[in-house]
C-alpha positions in Angstrom: 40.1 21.0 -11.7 40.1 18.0 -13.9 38.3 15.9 -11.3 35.9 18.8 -10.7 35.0 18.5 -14.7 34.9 14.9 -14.8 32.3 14.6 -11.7 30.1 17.3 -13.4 30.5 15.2 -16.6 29.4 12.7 -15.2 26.7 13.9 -13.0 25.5 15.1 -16.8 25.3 11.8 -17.9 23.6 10.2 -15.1 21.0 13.0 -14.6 20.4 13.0 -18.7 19.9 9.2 -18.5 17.8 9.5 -15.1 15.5 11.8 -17.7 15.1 9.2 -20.5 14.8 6.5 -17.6 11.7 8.5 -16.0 10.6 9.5 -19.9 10.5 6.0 -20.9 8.6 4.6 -17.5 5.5 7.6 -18.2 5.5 6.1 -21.8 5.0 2.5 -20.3 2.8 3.7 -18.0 0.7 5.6 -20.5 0.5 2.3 -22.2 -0.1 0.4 -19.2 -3.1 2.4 -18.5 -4.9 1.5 -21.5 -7.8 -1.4 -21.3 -5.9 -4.3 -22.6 -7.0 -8.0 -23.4 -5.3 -11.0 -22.7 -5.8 -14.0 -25.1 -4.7 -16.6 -22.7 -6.5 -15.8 -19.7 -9.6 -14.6 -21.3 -9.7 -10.9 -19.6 -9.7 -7.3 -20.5 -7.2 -5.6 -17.8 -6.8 -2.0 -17.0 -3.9 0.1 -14.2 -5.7 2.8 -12.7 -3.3 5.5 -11.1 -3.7 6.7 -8.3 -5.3 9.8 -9.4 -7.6 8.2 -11.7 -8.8 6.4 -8.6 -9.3 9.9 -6.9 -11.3 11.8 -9.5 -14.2 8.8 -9.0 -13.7 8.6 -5.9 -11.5 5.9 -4.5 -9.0 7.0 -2.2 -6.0 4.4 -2.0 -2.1 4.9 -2.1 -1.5 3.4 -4.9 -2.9 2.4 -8.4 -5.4 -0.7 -8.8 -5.4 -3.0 -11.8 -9.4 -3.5 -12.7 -9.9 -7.1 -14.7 -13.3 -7.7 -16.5 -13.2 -11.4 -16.6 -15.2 -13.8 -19.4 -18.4 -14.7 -17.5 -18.9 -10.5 -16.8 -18.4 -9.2 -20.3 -22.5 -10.0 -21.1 -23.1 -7.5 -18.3 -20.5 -5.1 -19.5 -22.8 -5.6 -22.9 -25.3 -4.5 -21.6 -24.7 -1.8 -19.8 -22.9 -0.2 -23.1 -25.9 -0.6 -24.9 -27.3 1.3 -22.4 -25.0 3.8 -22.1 -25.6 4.5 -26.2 -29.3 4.9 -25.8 -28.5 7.4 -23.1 -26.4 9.3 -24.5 -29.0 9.0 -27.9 -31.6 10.5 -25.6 -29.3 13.4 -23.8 -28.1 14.2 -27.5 -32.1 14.9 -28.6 -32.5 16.7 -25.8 -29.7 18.9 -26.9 -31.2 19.1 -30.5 -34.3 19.6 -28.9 -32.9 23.0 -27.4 -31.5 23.5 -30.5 -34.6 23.5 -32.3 -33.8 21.2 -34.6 -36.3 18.7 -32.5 -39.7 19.0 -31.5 -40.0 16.8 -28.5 -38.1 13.5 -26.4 -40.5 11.3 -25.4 -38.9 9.0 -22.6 -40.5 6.1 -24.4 -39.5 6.8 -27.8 -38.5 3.7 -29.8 -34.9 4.9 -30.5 -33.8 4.6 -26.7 -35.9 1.9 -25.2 
């Protein structure tokens, strides 16, 4: 009887510490997956899971670590600036059928 107790004690133990072990790596990995720079190499990493990968398309077993290195960040410049005049021309559109706009001229000064 007393053995009985302590193996289910300790099976308690280990499967309560096997919870805060797997609690603690989905925190990490939460804050693994977040774009994060690196002062000494000069790059902006991210960990994509492996789902991540799937919903835009990439099929692979595992995760992939993305790294945006110095000499691309000019590009990566660019192509937020054009992602916020997009996203400026999608959102008149909306106001547009709304009514709160009267027209969204594709060469409107605002999104060029």
């Amino acid at each position: 009887m007393r053995k009985a107790t302590a193996t289910s004690a300790i099976a308690l133990v280990l499967a309560a510490s096997w919870g805060s072990i797997l609690a603690l790596q989905s925190v990490a990995n939460a804050d693994h997956e977040k774009w994060e720079g690196n002062f000494r190499q000069c790059h902006i990493r991210k960990w994509f899971s492996k789902e991540e990968l799937a919903e835009i398309g990439w099929q692979r077993d595992s995760g992939q670590t993305i790294v945006i290195k110095q000499d691309e960040i000019g590009d990566i410049e660019k192509a937020l600036q054009l992602i916020k005049k997009c996203k400026a021309f999608y959102k008149c559109l909306d106001d547009r059928e709304a009514g709160r706009v009267k027209r969204c001229n594709a060469n409107d000064r605002r999104w060029r």
